[in-house]
One Martini backbone bead per residue (centre of mass of N, CA, C, O) as a GRO file, in nm:
protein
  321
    1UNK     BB    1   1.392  -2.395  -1.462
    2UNK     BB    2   1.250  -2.118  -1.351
    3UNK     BB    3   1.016  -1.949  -1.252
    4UNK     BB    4   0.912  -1.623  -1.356
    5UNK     BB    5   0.799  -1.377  -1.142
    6UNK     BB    6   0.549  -1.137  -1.131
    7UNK     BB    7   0.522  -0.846  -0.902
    8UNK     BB    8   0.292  -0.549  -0.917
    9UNK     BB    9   0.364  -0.422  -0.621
   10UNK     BB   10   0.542  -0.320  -0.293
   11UNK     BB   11   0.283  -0.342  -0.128
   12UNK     BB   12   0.108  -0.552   0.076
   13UNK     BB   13   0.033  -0.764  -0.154
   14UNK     BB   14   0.260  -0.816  -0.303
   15UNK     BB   15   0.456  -0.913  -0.041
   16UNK     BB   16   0.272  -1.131   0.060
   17UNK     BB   17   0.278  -1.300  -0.188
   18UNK     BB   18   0.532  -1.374  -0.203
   19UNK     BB   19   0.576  -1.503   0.045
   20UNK     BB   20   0.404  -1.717   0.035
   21UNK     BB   21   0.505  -1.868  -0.210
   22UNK     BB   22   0.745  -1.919  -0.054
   23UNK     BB   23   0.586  -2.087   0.187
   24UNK     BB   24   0.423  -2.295  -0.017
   25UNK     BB   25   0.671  -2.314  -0.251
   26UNK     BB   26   0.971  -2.477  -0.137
   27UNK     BB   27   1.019  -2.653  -0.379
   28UNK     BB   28   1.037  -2.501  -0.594
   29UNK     BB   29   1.142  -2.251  -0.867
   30UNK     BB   30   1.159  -1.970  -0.792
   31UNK     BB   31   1.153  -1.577  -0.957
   32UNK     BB   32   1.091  -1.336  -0.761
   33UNK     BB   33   0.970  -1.029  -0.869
   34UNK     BB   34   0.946  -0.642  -0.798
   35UNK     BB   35   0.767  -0.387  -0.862
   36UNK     BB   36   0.798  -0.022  -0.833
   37UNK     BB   37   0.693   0.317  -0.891
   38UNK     BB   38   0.857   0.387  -0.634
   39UNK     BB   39   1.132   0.441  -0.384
   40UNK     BB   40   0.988   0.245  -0.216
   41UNK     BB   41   0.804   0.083   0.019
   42UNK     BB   42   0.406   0.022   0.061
   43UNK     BB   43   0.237   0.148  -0.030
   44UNK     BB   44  -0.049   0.298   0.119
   45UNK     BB   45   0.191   0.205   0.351
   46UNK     BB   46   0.340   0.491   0.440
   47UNK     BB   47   0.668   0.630   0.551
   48UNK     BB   48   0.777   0.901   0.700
   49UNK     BB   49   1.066   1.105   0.671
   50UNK     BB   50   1.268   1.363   0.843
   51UNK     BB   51   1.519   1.518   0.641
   52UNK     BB   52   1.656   1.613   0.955
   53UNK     BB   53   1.512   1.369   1.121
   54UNK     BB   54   1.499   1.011   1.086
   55UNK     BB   55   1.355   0.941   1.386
   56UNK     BB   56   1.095   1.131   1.252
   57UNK     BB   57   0.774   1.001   1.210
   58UNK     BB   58   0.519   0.889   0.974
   59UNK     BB   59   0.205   0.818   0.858
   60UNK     BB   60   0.049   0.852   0.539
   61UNK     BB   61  -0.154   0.614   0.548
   62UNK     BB   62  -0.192   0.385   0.801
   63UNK     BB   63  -0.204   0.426   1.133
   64UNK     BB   64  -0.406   0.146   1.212
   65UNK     BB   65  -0.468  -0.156   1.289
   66UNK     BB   66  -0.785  -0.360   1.258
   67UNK     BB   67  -0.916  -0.618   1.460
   68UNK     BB   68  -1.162  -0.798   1.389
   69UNK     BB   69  -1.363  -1.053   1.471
   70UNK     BB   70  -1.415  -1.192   1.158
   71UNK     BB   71  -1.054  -1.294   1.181
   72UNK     BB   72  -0.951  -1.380   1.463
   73UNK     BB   73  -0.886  -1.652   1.322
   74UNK     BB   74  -0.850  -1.641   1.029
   75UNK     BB   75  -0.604  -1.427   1.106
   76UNK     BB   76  -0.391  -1.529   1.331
   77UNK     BB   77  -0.103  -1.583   1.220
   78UNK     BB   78  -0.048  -1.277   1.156
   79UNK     BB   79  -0.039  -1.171   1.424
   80UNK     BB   80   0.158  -1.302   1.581
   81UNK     BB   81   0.377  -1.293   1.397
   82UNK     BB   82   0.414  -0.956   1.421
   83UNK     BB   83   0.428  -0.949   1.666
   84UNK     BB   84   0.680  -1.120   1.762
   85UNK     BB   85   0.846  -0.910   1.574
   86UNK     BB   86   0.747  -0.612   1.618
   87UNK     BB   87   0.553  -0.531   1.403
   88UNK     BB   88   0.319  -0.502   1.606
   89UNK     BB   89   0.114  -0.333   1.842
   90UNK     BB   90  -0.078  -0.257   2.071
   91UNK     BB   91  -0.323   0.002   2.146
   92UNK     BB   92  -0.389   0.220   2.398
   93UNK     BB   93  -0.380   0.510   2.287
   94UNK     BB   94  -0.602   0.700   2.228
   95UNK     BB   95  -0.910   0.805   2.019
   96UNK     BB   96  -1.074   1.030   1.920
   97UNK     BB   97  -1.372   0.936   1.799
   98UNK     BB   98  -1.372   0.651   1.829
   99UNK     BB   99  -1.545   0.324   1.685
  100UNK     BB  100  -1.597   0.060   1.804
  101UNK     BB  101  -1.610  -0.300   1.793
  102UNK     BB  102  -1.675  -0.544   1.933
  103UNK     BB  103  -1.403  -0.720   2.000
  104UNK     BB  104  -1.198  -0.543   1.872
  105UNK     BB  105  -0.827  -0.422   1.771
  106UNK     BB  106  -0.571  -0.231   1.810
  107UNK     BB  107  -0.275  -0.121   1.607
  108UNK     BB  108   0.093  -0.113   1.603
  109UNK     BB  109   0.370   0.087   1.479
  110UNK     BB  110   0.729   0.110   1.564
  111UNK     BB  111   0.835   0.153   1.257
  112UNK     BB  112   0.576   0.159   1.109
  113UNK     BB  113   0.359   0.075   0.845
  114UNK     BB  114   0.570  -0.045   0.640
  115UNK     BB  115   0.683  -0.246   0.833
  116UNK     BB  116   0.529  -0.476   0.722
  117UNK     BB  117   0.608  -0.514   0.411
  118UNK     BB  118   0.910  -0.527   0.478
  119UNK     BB  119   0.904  -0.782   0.637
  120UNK     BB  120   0.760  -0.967   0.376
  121UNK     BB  121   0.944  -0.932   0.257
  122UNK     BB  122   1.193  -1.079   0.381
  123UNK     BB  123   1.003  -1.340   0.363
  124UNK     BB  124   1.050  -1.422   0.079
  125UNK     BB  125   1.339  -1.508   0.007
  126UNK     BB  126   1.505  -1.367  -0.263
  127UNK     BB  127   1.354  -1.113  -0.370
  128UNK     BB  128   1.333  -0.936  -0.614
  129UNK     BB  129   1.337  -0.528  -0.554
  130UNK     BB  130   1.234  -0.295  -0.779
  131UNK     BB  131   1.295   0.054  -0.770
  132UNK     BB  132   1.150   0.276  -1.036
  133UNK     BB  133   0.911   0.099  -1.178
  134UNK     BB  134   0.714   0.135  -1.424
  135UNK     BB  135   0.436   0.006  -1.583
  136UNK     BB  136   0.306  -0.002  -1.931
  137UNK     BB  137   0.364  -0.280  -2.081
  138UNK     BB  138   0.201  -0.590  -2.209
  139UNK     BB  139   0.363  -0.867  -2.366
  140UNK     BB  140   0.331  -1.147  -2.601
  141UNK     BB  141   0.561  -1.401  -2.592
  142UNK     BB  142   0.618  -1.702  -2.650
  143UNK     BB  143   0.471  -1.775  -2.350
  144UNK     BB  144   0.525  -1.489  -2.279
  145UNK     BB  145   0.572  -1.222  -2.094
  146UNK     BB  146   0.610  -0.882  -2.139
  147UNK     BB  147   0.780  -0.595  -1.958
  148UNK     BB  148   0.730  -0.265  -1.940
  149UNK     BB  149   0.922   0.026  -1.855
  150UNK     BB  150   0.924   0.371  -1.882
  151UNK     BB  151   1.253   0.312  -1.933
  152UNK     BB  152   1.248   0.080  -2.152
  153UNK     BB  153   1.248  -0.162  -2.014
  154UNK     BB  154   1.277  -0.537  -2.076
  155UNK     BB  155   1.078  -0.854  -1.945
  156UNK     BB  156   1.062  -1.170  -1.901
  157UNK     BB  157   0.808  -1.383  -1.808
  158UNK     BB  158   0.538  -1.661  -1.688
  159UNK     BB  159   0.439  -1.448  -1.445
  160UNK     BB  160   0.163  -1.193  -1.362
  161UNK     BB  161   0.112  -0.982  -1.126
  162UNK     BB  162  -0.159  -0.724  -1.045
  163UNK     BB  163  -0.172  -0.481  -0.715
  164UNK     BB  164  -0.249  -0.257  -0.849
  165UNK     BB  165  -0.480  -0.030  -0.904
  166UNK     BB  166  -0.702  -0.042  -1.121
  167UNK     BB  167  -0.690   0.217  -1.283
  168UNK     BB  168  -0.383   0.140  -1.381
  169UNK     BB  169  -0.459  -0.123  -1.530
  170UNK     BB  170  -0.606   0.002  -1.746
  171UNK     BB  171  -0.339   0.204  -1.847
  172UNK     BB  172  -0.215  -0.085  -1.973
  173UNK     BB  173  -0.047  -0.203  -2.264
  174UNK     BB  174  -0.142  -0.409  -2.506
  175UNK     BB  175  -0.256  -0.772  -2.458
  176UNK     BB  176  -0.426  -0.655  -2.184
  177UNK     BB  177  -0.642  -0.523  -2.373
  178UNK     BB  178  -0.758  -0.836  -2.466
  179UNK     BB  179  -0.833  -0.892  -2.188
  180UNK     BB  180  -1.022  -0.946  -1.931
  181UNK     BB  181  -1.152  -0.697  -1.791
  182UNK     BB  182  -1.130  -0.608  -1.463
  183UNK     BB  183  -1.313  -0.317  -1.545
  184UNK     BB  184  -1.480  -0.057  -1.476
  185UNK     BB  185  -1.503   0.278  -1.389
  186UNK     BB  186  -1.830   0.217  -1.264
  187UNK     BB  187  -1.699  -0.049  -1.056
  188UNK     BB  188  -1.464   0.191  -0.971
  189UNK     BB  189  -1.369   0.341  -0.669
  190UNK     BB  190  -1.154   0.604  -0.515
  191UNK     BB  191  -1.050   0.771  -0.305
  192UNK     BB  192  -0.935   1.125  -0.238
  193UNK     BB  193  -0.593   1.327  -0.172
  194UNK     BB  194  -0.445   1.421   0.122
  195UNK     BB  195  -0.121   1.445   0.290
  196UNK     BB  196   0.018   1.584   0.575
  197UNK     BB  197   0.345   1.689   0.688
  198UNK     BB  198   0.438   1.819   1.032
  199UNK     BB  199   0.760   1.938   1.169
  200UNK     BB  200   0.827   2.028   1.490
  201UNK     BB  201   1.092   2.168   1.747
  202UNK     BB  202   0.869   2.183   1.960
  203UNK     BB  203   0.713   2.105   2.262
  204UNK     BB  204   0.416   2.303   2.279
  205UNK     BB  205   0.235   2.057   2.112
  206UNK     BB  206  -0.031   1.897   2.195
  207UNK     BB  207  -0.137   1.813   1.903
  208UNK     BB  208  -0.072   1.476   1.763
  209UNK     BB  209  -0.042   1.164   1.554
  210UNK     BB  210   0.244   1.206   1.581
  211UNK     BB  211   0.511   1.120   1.843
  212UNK     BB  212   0.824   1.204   1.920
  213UNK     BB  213   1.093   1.092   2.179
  214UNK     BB  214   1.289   1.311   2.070
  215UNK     BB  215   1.419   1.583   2.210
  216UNK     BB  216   1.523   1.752   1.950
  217UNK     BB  217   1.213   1.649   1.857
  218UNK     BB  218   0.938   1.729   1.829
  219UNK     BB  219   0.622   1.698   1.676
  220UNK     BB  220   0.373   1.577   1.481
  221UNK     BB  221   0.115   1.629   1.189
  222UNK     BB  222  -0.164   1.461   1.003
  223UNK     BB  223  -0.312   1.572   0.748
  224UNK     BB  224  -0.682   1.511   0.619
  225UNK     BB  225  -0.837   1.516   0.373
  226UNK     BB  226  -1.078   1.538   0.175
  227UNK     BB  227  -1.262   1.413  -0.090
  228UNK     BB  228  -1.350   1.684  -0.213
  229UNK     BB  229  -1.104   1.827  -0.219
  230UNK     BB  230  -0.919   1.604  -0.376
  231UNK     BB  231  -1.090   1.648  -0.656
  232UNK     BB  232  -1.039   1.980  -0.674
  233UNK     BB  233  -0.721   1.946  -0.653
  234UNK     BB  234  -0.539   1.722  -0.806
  235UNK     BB  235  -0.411   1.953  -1.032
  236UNK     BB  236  -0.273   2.090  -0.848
  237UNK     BB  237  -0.025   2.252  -0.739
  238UNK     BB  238   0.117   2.165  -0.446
  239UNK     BB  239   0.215   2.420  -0.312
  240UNK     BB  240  -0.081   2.526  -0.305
  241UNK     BB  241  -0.208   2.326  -0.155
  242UNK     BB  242  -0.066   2.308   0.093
  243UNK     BB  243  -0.125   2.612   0.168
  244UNK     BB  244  -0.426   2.572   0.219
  245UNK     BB  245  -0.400   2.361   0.446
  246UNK     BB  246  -0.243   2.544   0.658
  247UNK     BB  247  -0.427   2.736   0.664
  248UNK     BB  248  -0.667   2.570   0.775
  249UNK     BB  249  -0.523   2.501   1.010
  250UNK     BB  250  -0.492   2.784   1.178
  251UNK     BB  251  -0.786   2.796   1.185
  252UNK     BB  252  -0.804   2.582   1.403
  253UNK     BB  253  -0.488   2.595   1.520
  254UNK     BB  254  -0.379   2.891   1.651
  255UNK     BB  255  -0.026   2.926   1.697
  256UNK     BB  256   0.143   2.774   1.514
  257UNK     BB  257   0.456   2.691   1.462
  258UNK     BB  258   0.680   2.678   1.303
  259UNK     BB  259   0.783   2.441   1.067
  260UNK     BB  260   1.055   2.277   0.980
  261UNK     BB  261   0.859   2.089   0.837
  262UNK     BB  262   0.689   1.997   0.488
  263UNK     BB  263   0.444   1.707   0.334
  264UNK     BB  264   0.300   1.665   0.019
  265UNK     BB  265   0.044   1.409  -0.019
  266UNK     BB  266  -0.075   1.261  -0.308
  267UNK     BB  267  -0.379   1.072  -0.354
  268UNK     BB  268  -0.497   0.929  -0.634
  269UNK     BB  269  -0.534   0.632  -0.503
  270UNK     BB  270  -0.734   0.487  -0.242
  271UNK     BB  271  -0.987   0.404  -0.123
  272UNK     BB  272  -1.205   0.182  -0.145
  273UNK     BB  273  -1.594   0.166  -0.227
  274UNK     BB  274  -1.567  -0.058  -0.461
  275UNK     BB  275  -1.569  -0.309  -0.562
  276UNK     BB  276  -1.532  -0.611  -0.776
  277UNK     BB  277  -1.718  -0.794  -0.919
  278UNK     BB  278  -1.713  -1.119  -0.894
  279UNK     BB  279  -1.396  -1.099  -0.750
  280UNK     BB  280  -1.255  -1.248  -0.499
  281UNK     BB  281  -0.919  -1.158  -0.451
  282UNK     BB  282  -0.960  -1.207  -0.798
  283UNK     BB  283  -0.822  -1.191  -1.136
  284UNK     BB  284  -0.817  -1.361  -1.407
  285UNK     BB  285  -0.707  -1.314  -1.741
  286UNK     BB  286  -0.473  -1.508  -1.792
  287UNK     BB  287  -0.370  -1.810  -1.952
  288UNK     BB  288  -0.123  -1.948  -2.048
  289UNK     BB  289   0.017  -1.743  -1.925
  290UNK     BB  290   0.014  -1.600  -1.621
  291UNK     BB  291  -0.276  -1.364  -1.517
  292UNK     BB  292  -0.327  -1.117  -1.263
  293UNK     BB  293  -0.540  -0.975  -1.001
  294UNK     BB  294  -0.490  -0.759  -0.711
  295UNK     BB  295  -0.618  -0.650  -0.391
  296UNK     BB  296  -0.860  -0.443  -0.262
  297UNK     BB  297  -1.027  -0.394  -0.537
  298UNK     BB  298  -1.136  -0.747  -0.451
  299UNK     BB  299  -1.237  -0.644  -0.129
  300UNK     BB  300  -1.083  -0.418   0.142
  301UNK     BB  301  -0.987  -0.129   0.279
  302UNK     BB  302  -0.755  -0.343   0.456
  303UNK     BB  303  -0.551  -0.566   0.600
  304UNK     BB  304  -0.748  -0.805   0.535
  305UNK     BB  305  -0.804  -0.736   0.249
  306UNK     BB  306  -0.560  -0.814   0.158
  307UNK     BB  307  -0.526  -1.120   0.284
  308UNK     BB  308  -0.722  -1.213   0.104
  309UNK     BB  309  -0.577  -1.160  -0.172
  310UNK     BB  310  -0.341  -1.325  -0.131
  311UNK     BB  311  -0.452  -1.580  -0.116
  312UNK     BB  312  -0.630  -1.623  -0.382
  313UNK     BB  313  -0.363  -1.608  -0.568
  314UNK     BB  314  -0.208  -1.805  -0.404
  315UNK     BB  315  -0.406  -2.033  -0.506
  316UNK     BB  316  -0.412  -1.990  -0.803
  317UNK     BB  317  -0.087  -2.011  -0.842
  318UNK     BB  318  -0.098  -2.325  -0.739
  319UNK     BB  319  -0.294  -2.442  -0.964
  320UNK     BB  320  -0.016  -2.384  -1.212
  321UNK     BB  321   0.288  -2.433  -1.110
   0.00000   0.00000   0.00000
């Protein structure tokens, strides 16, 4: 009978946590289930695309991938891998006001920063991937895991990984509020904030974060608040959020024309600024049937750091299936 794993969230860690199972226990007889609260995959490092015309894309995540100094060996087979499949390429272009350290690279992504994620998930061959699946509670029944999510739907795992940010696991429900608590909230911060995705018609606009190709569709901009403002805005209604975002971007760049549309992105948790201490890439919570959380929380926001907690999930989770 197959193990039946599951791993909530099909962010960058859930995604390859997937593939790498897949690929390093190729004769196991495994069930890899995804689930993710969200419409589509990425988590994160999400692409939007414009409702009106869907070849105008942007990053609301991840703008572009830096591989530093110290990785370049460590995790050279995941870039050559993304390069050769064309889901990454160097960066060439220009980045105003970047400090770049000495001997790094910046990639993009020609399909968007989620197209990383999408990869993976492909890669994992045959893993079967839910979304708008929220998990609530996690109970323990006869040496399985119970899963259940917000639409009351449940289902039985042998195995759950835990890929979402910290904080999502502490409101999580049932008999893992008596494992081994993951962290405090005193031990783990994430900044927040909003990101704003404009799309003009007209190609007049000189500077934008994202240029599509399309003689049809103008350029896009994708503007970034600080950690201060998406604080204190975090519960307004996201109209008038938006509202004061474009306020304020017209004071910074006035005579910008209508914009086609436009997307209001809340990030209630970004990066990480503390990760959890003394746990490198992953934290087991119960064992016999296995439990674990992974993801950036537990190493730091950026691809190597997600590349680093699945490693070390799937590596834990190698020495017990």
């Amino acid at each position: 009978m197959a193990t039946r794993v599951l791993i909530v969230g099909a962010g960058l860690t859930g995604s390859l946590c997937a593939a790498l199972l897949r690929r390093e226990l190729p004769q196991r007889s495994l069930r890899i289930v995804l689930w993710d609260k969200a419409r589509g995959a990425g988590g994160r490092m999400a692409t939007s695309r414009s409702p009106h015309h869907p070849e105008c894309t942007a990053d609301l995540g991840a703008q572009y991938i830096t591989l530093t100094p110290e990785y370049v060996e460590k995790h050279q087979s995941f870039y050559e891998d993304l390069l050769s499949h064309g889901v990454l390429k160097p960066l060439t272009a220009p980045v105003e006001g970047m400090v770049m350290e000495e001997g790094a690279q910046n990639f993009m992504t020609p399909q968007g920063v989620s197209s990383i994620v999408k990869h993976y998930l492909k890669e994992s061959a045959g893993a079967d991937v839910f979304y708008d699946h929220h998990v609530t509670q996690i109970h323990l029944r006869d040496g399985k895991w119970e899963v259940y999510s917000k639409k009351g739907s449940l289902e039985q795992f042998d195995i759950v990984v835990l890929t979402m940010p910290v904080p999502q696991v502490l409101q999580l429900q049932g008999d893992i509020v008596n494992s081994k608590s993951p962290c405090s909230k005193t031990h783990m911060h994430l900044l927040t904030g909003y990101n704003i995705l404009v799309i003009y018609k007209s190609d007049c606009f000189s500077f934008c974060l994202t240029l599509t190709e399309s003689s049809d569709v103008g350029p896009s901009i994708v503007v970034h608040t600080s950690v201060p403002f998406g604080i204190e805005h975090l519960e307004w209604d996201s109209e008038k959020v938006q509202q004061l975002i474009l306020d304020q971007l017209e004071n910074i760049m006035p005579g910008l024309p209508k914009p086609a549309s436009v997307k209001c992105q809340k990030w209630r948790y970004s990066q990480v600024t503390k990760s959890v201490p003394d746990c490198p890439g992953q934290m087991t919570l119960h064992t016999k049937p296995f439990l674990l959380c992974g993801g950036d929380g537990f190493s730091h926001s950026n691809f190597d750091g997600c590349i680093d907690s699945a490693i070390c999930v799937v590596k834990a989770l190698k020495s017990n299936i």
